[in-house]
C-alpha positions as CSV (number, residue, x, y, z in Angstrom):
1,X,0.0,0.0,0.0
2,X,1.6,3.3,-1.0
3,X,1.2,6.3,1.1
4,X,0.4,8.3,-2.2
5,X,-2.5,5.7,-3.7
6,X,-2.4,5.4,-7.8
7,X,-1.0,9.0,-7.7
8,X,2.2,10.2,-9.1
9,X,4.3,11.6,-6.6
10,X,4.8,14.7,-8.3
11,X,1.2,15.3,-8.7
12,X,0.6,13.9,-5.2
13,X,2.5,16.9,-3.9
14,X,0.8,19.3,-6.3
15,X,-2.1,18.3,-5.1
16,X,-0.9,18.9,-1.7
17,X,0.0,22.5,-3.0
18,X,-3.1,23.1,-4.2
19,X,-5.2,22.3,-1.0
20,X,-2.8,25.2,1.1
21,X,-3.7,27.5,-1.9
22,X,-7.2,27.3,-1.9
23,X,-7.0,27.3,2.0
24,X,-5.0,30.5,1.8
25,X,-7.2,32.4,-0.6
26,X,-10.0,31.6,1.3
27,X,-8.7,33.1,4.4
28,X,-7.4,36.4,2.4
29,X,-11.9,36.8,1.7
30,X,-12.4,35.9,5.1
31,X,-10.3,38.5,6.7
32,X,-11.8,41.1,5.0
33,X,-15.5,39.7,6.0
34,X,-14.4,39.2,9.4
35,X,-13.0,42.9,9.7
36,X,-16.7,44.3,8.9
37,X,-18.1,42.1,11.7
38,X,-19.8,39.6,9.1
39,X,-21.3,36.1,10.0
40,X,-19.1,33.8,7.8
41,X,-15.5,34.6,8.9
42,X,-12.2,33.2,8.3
43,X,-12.6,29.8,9.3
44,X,-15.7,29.4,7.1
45,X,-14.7,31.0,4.4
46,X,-11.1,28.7,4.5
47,X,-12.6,25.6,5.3
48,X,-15.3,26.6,1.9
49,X,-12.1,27.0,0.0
50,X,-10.3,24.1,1.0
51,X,-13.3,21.7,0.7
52,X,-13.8,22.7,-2.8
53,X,-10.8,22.0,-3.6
54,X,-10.2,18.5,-2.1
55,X,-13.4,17.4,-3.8
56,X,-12.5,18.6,-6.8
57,X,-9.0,16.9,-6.4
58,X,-10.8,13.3,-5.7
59,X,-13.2,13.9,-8.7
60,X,-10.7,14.6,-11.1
61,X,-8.0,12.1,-9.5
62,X,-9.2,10.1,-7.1
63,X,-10.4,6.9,-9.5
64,X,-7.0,6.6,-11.1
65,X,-7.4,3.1,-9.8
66,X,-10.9,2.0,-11.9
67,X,-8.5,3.5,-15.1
68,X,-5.6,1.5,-14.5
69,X,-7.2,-2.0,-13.8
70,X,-10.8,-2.2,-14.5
71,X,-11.3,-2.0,-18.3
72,X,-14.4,-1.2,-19.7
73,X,-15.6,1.3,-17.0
74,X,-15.7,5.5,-17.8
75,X,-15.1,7.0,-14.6
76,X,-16.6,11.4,-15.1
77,X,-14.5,13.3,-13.7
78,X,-16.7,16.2,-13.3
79,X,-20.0,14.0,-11.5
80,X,-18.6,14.9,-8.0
81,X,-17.0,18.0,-8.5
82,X,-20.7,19.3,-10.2
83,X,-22.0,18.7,-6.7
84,X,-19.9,21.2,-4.7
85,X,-21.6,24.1,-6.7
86,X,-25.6,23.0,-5.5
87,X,-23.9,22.3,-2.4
88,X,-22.5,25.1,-0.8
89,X,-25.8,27.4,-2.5
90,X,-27.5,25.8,0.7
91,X,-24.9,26.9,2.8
92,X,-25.0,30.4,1.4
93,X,-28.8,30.3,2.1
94,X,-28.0,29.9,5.6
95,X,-26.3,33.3,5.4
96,X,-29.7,35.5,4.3
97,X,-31.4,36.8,6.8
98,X,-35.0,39.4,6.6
99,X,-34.2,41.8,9.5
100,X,-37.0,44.9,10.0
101,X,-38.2,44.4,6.5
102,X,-34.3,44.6,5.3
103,X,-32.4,41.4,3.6
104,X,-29.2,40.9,5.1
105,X,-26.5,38.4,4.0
106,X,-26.7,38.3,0.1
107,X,-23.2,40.0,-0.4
108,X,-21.7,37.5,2.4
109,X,-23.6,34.3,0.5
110,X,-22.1,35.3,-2.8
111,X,-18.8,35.5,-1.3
112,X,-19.2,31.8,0.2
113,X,-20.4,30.5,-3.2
114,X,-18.1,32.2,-4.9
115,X,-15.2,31.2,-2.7
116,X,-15.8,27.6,-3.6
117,X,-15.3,28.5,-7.2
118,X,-12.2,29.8,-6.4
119,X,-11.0,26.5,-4.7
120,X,-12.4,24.5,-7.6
121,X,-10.2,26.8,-9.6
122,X,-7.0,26.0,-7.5
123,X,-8.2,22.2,-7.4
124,X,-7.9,22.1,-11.0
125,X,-5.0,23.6,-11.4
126,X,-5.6,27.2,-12.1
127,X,-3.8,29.2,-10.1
128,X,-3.6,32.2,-12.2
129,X,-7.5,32.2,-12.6
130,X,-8.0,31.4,-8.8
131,X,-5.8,34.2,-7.5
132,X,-6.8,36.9,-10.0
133,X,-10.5,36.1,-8.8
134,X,-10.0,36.3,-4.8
135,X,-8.0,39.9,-5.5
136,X,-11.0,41.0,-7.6
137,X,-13.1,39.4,-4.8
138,X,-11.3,41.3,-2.4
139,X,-10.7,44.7,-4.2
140,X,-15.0,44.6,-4.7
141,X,-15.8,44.2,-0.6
142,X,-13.1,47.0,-0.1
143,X,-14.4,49.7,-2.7
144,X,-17.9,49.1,-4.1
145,X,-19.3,49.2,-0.3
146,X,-18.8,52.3,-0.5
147,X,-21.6,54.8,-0.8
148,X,-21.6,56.4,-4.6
149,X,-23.4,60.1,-4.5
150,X,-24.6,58.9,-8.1
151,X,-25.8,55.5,-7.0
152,X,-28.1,57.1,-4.4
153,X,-32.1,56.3,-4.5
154,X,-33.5,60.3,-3.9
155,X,-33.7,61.0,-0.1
156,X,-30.6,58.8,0.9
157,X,-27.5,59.6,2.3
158,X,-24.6,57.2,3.9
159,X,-23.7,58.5,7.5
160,X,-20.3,56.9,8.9
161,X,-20.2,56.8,12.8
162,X,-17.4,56.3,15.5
163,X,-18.4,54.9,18.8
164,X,-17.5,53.9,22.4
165,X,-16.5,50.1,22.2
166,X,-19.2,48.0,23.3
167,X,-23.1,47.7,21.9
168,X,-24.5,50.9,23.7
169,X,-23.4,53.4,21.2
170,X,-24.8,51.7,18.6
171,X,-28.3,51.5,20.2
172,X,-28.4,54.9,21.4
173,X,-27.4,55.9,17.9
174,X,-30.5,53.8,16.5
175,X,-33.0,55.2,19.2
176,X,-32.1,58.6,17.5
177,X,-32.7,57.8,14.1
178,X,-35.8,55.9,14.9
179,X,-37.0,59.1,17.2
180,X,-36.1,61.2,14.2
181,X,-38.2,58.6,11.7
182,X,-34.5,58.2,9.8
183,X,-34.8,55.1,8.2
184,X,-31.9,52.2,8.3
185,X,-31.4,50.6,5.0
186,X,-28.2,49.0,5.6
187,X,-25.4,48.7,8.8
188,X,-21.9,48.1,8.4
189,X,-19.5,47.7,11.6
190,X,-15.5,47.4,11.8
191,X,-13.4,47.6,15.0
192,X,-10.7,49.8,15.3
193,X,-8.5,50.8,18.1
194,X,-10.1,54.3,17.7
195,X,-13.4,52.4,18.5
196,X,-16.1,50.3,16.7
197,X,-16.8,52.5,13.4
198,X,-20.6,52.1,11.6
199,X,-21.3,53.1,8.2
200,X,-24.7,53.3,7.5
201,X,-27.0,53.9,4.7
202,X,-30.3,55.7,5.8
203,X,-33.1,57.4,4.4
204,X,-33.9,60.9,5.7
205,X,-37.9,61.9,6.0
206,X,-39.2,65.0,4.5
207,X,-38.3,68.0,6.2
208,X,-35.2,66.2,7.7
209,X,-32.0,68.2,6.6
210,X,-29.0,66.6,6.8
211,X,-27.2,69.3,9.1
212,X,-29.8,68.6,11.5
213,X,-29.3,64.9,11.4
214,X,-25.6,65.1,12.2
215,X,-25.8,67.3,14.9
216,X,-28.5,64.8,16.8
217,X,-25.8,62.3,16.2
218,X,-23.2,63.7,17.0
219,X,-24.5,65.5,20.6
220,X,-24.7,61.5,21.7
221,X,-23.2,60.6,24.2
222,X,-21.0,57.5,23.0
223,X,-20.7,58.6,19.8
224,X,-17.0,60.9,19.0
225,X,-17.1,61.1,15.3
226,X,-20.4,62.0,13.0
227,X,-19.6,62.4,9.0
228,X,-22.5,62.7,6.6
């Protein structure tokens, strides 16, 4: 019994190679979702990566053994590896969320199901394809979250917050808005040594300037930092 099975030892070590990539490109997403406070993190978004990949290894290698002594038997290559894609769209279902009439966790499913494309990718071999797509991954969750002026719906504005660490100044920053009728439409959160930092996306009621708004905010208590 060889410690490799049917495989090459070259490729055996590839293959090796190829499971610490995929692992490692999944924990470069899962940084950046972990930094804004996001419910799939490092570890999921590693182990996503990594799983991919080791299936996709076994489908495309794992039956060199049905090839080399059974004749008469066509082993697809792609049967198992076609499963990873349905599979993990259940996980990424796990991820969405309807909060207050607002539907959380689409961007973070995508990133999930699109993470195990990436270590399909590397499990194939195409490390130029699989790294090229977690930086583009990567560069999207660190500029398009950004609030555009000219992506705005009319009566919108993005409001970025510093707090206090700890939950309070968050809520006391809510019970404003809600006593103000300013609608929530979305919530992002990072921690930073200067404090927990929100960017928000809200949407002001008639009559509601936004001068007013940030002074409301920013005369909280647990709240140092107001931009609008």
């Amino acid at each position: 019994m060889s410690f490799t099975g049917n495989m090459p030892a070259t490729l055996f070590w590839e293959c090796l190679l190829r499971i610490f990539l995929a692992a490692l490109c999944g924990l470069v997403i899962g940084f950046e979702r972990k930094a804004r406070l996001k419910e799939a993190g490092v570890r999921t978004h590693l182990i996503v990566a990594l799983g991919a990949a080791l299936i996709t290894i076994v489908s495309k290698y794992g039956f060199f053994d049905l090839a080399l002594f059974a004749e008469g038997i066509k082993a697809d290559p792609t049967r198992i590896a076609a499963q990873i894609v349905s599979g993990v769209g259940f996980l990424g279902a796990g991820m969405i969320f309807m909060r207050h009439r607002t539907l959380t966790g689409l961007t973070t499913a995508a990133g999930i199901w699109t993470t195990a494309g990436i270590g399909m990718a590397v499990g194939c071999g195409l490390y130029a394809v699989s790294l090229f797509s977690t930086a583009l991954v990567v560069l999207t969750q660190l500029m398009l979250h950004r609030d555009y002026r000219w992506t705005r719906a009319p009566g919108c504005t993005a409001v970025c917050l510093r707090t206090q660490p700890g939950p309070s100044g968050l809520r006391q920053a809510l019970a404003a808005l809600d006593e103000m009728q300013v609608q929530v439409i979305n919530l992002e959160a990072s921690h930073k040594r200067s404090g927990v930092h929100y960017e928000l996306f809200v949407r002001l009621p008639p009559g509601l300037a936004q001068e007013r708004l940030g002074a409301q905010l920013a005369a909280l208590e647990e709240v140092t930092y107001v931009d609008i």
